[in-house]
C-alpha positions in Angstrom: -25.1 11.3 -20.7 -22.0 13.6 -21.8 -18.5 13.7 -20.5 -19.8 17.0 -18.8 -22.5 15.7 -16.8 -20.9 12.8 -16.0 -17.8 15.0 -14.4 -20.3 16.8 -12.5 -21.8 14.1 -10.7 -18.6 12.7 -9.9 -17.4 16.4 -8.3 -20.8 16.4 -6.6 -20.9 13.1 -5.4 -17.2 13.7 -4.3 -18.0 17.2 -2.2 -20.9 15.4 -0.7 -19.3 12.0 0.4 -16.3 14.6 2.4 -18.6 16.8 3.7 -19.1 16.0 6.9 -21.9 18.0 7.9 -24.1 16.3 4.8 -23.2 12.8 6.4 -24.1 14.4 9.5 -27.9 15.4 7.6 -28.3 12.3 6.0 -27.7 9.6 9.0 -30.3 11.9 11.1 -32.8 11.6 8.1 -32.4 8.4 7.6 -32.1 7.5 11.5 -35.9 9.9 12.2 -37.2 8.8 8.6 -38.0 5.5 10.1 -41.8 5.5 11.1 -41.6 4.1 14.3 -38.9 6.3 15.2 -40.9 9.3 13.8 -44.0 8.4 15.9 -41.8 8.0 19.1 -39.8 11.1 18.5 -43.7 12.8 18.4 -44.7 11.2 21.4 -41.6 11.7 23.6 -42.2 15.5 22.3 -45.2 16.0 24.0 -43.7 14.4 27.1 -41.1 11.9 28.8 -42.7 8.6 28.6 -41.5 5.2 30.1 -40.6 2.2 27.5 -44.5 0.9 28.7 -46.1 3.9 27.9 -44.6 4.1 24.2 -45.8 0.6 23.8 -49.3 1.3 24.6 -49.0 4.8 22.3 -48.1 3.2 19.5 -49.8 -0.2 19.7 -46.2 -2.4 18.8 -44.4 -5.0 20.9 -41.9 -4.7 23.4 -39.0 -5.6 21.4 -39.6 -3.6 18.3 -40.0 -0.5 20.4 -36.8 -1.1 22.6 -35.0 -1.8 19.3 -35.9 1.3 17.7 -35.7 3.4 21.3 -32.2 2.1 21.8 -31.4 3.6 17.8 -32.6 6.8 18.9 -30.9 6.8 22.1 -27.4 5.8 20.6 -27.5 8.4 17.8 -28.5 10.9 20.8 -31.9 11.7 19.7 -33.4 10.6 23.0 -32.0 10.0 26.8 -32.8 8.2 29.2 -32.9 8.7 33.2 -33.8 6.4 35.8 -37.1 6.5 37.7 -36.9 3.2 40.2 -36.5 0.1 38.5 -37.6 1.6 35.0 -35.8 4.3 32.6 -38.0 7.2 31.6 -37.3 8.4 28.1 -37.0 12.3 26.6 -36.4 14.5 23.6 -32.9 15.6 23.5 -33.1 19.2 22.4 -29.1 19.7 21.6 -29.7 17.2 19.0 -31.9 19.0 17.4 -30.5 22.1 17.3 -27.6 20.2 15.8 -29.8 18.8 13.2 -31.7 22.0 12.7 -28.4 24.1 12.4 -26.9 21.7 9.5 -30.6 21.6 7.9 -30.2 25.4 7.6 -26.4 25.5 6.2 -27.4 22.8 3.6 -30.6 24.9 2.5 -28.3 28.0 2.2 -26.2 26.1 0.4 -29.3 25.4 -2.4 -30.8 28.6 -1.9 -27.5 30.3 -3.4 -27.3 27.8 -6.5 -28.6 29.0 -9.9 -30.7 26.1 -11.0 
């Protein structure tokens, strides 16, 4: 590799690793790339469903799904609100609208590069 390329990935690497909005991009991607945090994100989509419910939906264990759930939930993906003893779960949309905003800027971004 020449001098060139090699100062070019540095610069790259460099603009990415400040930018917060592409830190922002990748911890959601990698937070939702998860498959079981994918399928739940699908599920709670559709509706609000109770820790129980996601269980049955996606055939895993208790404490794989709270693990995951309570990823989701602390990155803001998902909240929760009490219905009795038990917490019903739900999309949250702002989050989204964060992640799709940032998706869009980022795409703009490589639409106006000459490759």
């Amino acid at each position: 590799m020449d001098e060139l390329t090699k100062n070019k990935i540095k610069t790259i690497k460099k603009n990415f690793e400040n930018n917060t909005s592409y830190k922002f991009l990748r911890e959601c991607l990698e937070i939702i790339g998860n498959e079981d945090r994918f399928l739940i994100l699908n599920l709670l989509n559709n509706k609000p469903c109770f820790l129980s419910d996601i269980e049955k939906s996606l055939n895993r264990n208790q404490p794989s799904i709270s693990h995951h759930v309570r990823i989701l939930e602390e990155h803001k993906f998902i909240h929760s609100s009490k219905k009795g003893k038990f917490k019903e779960y739900s999309i949250s949309r702002e989050k989204f609208v964060q992640l799709l905003n940032t998706w869009n800027q980022w795409y703009d971004v490589i639409r106006s590069k000459n490759y």
